[in-house]
C-alpha positions, 0 to 999 in steps of 0.5 A, spaced: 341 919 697 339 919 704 344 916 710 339 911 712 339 907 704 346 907 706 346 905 711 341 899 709 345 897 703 351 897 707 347 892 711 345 888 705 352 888 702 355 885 708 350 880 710 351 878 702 358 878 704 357 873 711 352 869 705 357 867 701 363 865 705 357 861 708 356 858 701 363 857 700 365 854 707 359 850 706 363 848 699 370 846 701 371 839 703 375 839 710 380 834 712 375 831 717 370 830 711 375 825 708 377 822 714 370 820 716 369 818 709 375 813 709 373 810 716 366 809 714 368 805 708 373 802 711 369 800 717 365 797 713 369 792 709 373 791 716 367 789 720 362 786 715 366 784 709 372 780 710 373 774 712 378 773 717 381 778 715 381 778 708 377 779 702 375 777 695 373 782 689 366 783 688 360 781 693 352 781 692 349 787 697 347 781 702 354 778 702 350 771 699 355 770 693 361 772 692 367 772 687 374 773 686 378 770 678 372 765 679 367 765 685 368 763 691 366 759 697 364 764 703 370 760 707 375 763 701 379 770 701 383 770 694 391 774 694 390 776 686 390 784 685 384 787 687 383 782 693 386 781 700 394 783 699 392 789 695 387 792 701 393 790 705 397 794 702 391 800 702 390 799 709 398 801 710 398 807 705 392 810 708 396 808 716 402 813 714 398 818 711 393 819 717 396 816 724 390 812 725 391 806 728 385 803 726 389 803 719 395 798 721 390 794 725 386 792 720 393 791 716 395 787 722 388 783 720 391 783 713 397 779 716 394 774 720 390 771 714 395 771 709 400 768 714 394 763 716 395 761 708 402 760 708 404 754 705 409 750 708 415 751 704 414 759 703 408 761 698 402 762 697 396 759 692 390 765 689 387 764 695 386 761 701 380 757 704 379 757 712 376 750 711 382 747 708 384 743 703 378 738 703 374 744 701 379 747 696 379 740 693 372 740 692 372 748 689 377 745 685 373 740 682 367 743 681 367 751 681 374 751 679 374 745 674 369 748 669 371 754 668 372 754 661 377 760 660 381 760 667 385 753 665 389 754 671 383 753 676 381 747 673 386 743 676 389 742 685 396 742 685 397 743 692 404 748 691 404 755 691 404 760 685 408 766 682 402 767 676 399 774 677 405 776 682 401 772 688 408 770 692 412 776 691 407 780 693 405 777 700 411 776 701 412 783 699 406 786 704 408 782 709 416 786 709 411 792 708 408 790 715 415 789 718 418 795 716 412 799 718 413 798 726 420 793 726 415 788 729 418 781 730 411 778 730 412 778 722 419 776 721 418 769 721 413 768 715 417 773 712 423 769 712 419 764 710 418 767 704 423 770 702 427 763 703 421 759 698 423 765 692 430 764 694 430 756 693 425 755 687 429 759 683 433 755 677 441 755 677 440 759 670 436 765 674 430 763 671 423 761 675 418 756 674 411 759 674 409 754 680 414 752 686 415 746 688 415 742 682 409 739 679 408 735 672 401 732 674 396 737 669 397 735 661 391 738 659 389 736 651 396 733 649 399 740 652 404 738 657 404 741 664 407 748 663 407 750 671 415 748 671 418 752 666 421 759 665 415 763 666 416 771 663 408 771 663 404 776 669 412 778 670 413 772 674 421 772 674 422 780 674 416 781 680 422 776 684 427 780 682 424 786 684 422 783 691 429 780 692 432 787 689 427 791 695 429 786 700 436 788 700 434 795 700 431 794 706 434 789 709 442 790 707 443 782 707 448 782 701 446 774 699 440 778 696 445 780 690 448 774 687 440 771 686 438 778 682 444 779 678 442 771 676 435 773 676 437 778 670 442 775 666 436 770 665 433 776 660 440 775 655 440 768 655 433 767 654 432 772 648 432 768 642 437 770 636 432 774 631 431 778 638 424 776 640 422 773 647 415 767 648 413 767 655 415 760 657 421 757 655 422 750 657 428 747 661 432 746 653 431 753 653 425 753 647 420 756 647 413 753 650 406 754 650 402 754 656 394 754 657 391 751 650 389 758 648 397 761 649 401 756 643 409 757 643 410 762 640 414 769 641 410 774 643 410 782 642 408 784 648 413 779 652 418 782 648 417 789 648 416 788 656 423 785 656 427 790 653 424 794 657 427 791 663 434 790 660 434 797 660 432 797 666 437 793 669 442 797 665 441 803 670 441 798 675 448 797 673 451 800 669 453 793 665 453 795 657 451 787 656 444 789 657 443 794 652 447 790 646 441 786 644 435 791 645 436 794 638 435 787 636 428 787 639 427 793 636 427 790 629 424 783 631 418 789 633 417 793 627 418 787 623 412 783 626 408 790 625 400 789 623 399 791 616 395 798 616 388 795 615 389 789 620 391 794 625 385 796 630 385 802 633 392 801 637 393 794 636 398 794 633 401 787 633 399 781 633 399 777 640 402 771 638 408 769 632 410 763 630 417 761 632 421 760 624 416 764 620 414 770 624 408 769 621 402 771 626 398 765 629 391 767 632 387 763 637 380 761 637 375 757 639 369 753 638 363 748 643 360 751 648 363 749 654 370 746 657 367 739 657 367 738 650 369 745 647 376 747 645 382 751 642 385 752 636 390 756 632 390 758 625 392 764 621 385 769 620 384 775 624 376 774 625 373 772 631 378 772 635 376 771 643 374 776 647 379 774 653 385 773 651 385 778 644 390 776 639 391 782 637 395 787 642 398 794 644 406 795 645 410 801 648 414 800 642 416 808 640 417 809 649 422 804 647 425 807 642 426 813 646 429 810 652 434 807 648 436 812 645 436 817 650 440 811 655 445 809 650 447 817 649 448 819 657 454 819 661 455 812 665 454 816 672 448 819 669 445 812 667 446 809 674 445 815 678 438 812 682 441 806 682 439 801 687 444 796 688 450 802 687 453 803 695 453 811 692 445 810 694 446 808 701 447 813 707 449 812 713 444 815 717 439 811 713 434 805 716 429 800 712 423 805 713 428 810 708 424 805 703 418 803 705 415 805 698 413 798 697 407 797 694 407 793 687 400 797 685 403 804 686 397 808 685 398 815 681 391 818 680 390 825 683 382 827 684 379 834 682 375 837 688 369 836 685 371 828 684 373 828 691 366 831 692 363 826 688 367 819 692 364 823 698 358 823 696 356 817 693 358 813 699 352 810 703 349 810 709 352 803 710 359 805 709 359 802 701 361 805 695 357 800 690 358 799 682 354 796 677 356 790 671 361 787 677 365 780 674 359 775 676 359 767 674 353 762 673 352 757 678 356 751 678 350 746 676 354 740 674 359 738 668 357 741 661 352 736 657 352 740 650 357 737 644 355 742 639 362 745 635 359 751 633 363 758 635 356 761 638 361 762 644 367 764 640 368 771 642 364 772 648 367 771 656 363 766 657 360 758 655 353 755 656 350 755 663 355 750 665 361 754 665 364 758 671 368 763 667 367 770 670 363 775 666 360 782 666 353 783 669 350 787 663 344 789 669 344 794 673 344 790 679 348 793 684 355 790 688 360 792 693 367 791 689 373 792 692 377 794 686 372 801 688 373 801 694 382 802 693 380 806 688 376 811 692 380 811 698 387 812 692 384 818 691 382 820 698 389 819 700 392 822 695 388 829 696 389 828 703 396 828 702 396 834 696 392 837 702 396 836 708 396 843 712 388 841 711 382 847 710 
């Protein structure tokens, strides 16, 4: 071969070489790429979404209708996962992982609404409307009051709620927001807020679901339940949890007394065949609460309780917490489904009744909440679509952790211990526990599905999704008597009920719970990542 075809094969292998590392450079996502990817998105929900500073859950494109639980007026933010506290918590994270202030300002905003929703004593409702209580009141009764499925919308009580960690997780926000730069501006509605969980708590460590106390909403000839001992959406352990994070980082030794109380609550409340339900009234008697949750104990409550009092066994070191969870155990097999009812892993009934340990299972007929209704009965068909009655529990977790706890030595048990001094340093500070997001998020993206998340963003900043939670239109109070079970097993009744449902179009939304989501991941591959490429 003469020298020449050497020389230009050599040139041909070496602009192959140059064209591929282009390729591959042009592959690689860069750090820059992220972060521009993140603050177009978050610029967007900033500067043209919020309201005030805070948000809802899905948007039409336009912003022309938006929704949270249910839908909202354009003067409304709602506090409920994925709304306002859950993007103010994402705002912090993505704070921390970049630098940018434009993260902590936007958190900053996050702030101001939640404080501007603060009740007088302390806490807080769903959500806040920038209009005042005439408009609240008015979205009450109209929007809120026909909502077939959502009973606790269809009634004003003009107190805060614990339901769906609403006041621990403000206030635990605005902890959050404290501790990032010790700020004093936020210690006031914090204290605030930690004094309204302190105070609403009962004498026997329990919580009441809603605080203050109100017994103003009998609904069907079911008493008001907002009142008593409320396990359901983990009212009383998301109270613990916060009291238990508050004395990590801010020291005060007052916060024991209320979380040792707050625990023993689970032993003097479990019932002597080991099951829990997930209220109790003031007699210690288990209660129901909207009229498709009859008294009864439940397996999923149970499962999650004895769950916890192993928690609190590691927490303490206290035997007491795990004298009774092989009772719970048995009471779970026990209530098991036989094999041809069990569906998929549902393996449980939601409900039991409290005596026989029978299963009882909720159902419903007419066709919206004016003249429709609820009942129980025993048959396992046409259950409804929004409160299944049957249910998935981590029963063989549960059994593996007991076992396991139950062998190990007491300082191995107790080793992580928050409340041990052993855990405390001396050169410790509250930024040491900052990690105080309730929905932690656990997601790790591969780079092709960073790619994706990066290139789906449009041009306007927005990551838009199909089949968002939408409503009809409030037109007025249901006219339709009929009692059949047409709307049995769907979401949601006749034109008149303002229940949320999924759009089965391909229409188009802006949703926030895509925008933490996407940002999550981002944030996780920056941080797997941080030397960047």
């Amino acid at each position: 071969m003469k020298p020449t075809k050497y020389l230009i094969l050599l040139l041909l292998l070496l602009l192959f070489l140059a064209f591929g590392l282009k390729l591959k450079a042009q592959s690689e996502i860069t750090k820059e790429q992220i972060c521009e990817t993140m603050l177009k998105a978050t610029q967007f929900m900033v500067e043209e979404v919020s309201t005030n500073g805070g948000y809802v859950w899905y948007y039409l494109p336009d912003l022309s209708r938006r929704w949270g639980e249910m839908e909202a007026y354009k003067t409304m933010i709602w506090l409920q996962h994925p709304g306002t506290i859950s993007i103010g918590h994402l705002f912090l994270d993505a704070y921390r992982t970049t630098k940018n202030e434009y993260y902590y300002q936007a958190a900053q905003k996050v702030a101001t609404a939640i404080i501007w929703g603060q009740s007088n004593e302390g806490g807080w409702n769903y959500m806040i409307d920038f209009a005042g209580d005439r408009s609240l009141k008015k979205w009450y009764n109209t929007i809120g009051k026909n909502g077939w499925r959502l009973e606790e919308f269809q009634h004003y009580y003009g107190n805060s709620t614990f339901d769906d960690d609403i006041t621990s997780d403000a206030a635990r926000f605005l902890l959050r927001i404290y501790l990032e730069k010790l700020d004093p501006v936020y210690k006031p509605a914090l204290d605030k807020a930690i004094d309204f969980i302190l105070k609403s708590q009962y004498a026997s460590g329990g919580w009441p679901q809603r605080y203050p106390l109100k017994y103003d909403f009998n609904k069907q000839g079911h008493s008001d339940y907002s009142s008593f001992y409320t396990f359901n959406d983990d009212v009383i352990w998301e109270n613990v949890h916060f009291l238990i994070q508050s004395y990590l980082t801010l020291g005060e030794e007052r916060f024991l007394e209320p979380i040792r109380r707050g625990m023993d609550f689970y032993l003097i409340s479990q019932d002597a065949c080991g099951a829990w339900g997930q209220q109790l009234n003031l007699n210690m008697q288990t209660e129901g609460a909207r009229t498709y949750e009859p008294a009864a104990f439940l397996p999923s409550t149970t499962c999650k309780n004895a769950m916890l009092l192993l928690k609190f066994y590691q927490y303490t070191g206290d035997k007491k917490f795990i004298a009774r969870v092989p009772d719970a155990i048995r009471w779970l097999d026990s209530t098991r489904l036989p094999e041809n009812q069990i569906e998929g892993a549902r393996s449980h009934p939601t409900f039991i009744e409290v005596g026989t340990n029978k299963p009882i299972y909720v159902h419903r007929k007419g066709a919206n909440v004016k003249f429709g209704m609820y009942y129980v009965d025993s048959d396992d068909k046409k259950l409804l679509a929004h409160y299944y009655g049957k249910c998935r529990i981590q029963l063989e977790e549960l059994k593996f952790k007991y076992k396991m706890l139950n062998e190990l030595d007491l300082d191995k048990v107790t080793k992580d211990s928050p409340l041990k001094e052993a855990c405390f340093k001396e050169s410790d500070t509250p930024q040491r526990f900052y990690d105080l997001n309730r929905n932690v998020f656990t997601g790790v993206a591969s780079e092709a599905e960073v790619k994706d998340i990066i290139a789906s963003l449009d041009q306007q900043g927005r990551w838009l999704v199909k089949h968002a939670f939408i409503s009809h239109p409030y037109i007025g109070d249901g006219q339709n008597q009929n009692q059949s079970d047409e709307y049995s097993t769907t979401r949601v009744g006749d034109e008149t009920d303002t229940s949320t449902y999924p759009d089965p179009s391909d229409k188009y939304y802006i949703s926030t719970k895509e925008y933490i989501q996407n940002m999550n991941f981002l944030i996780g591959y920056l941080k797997l990542n941080q030397s960047g490429k």
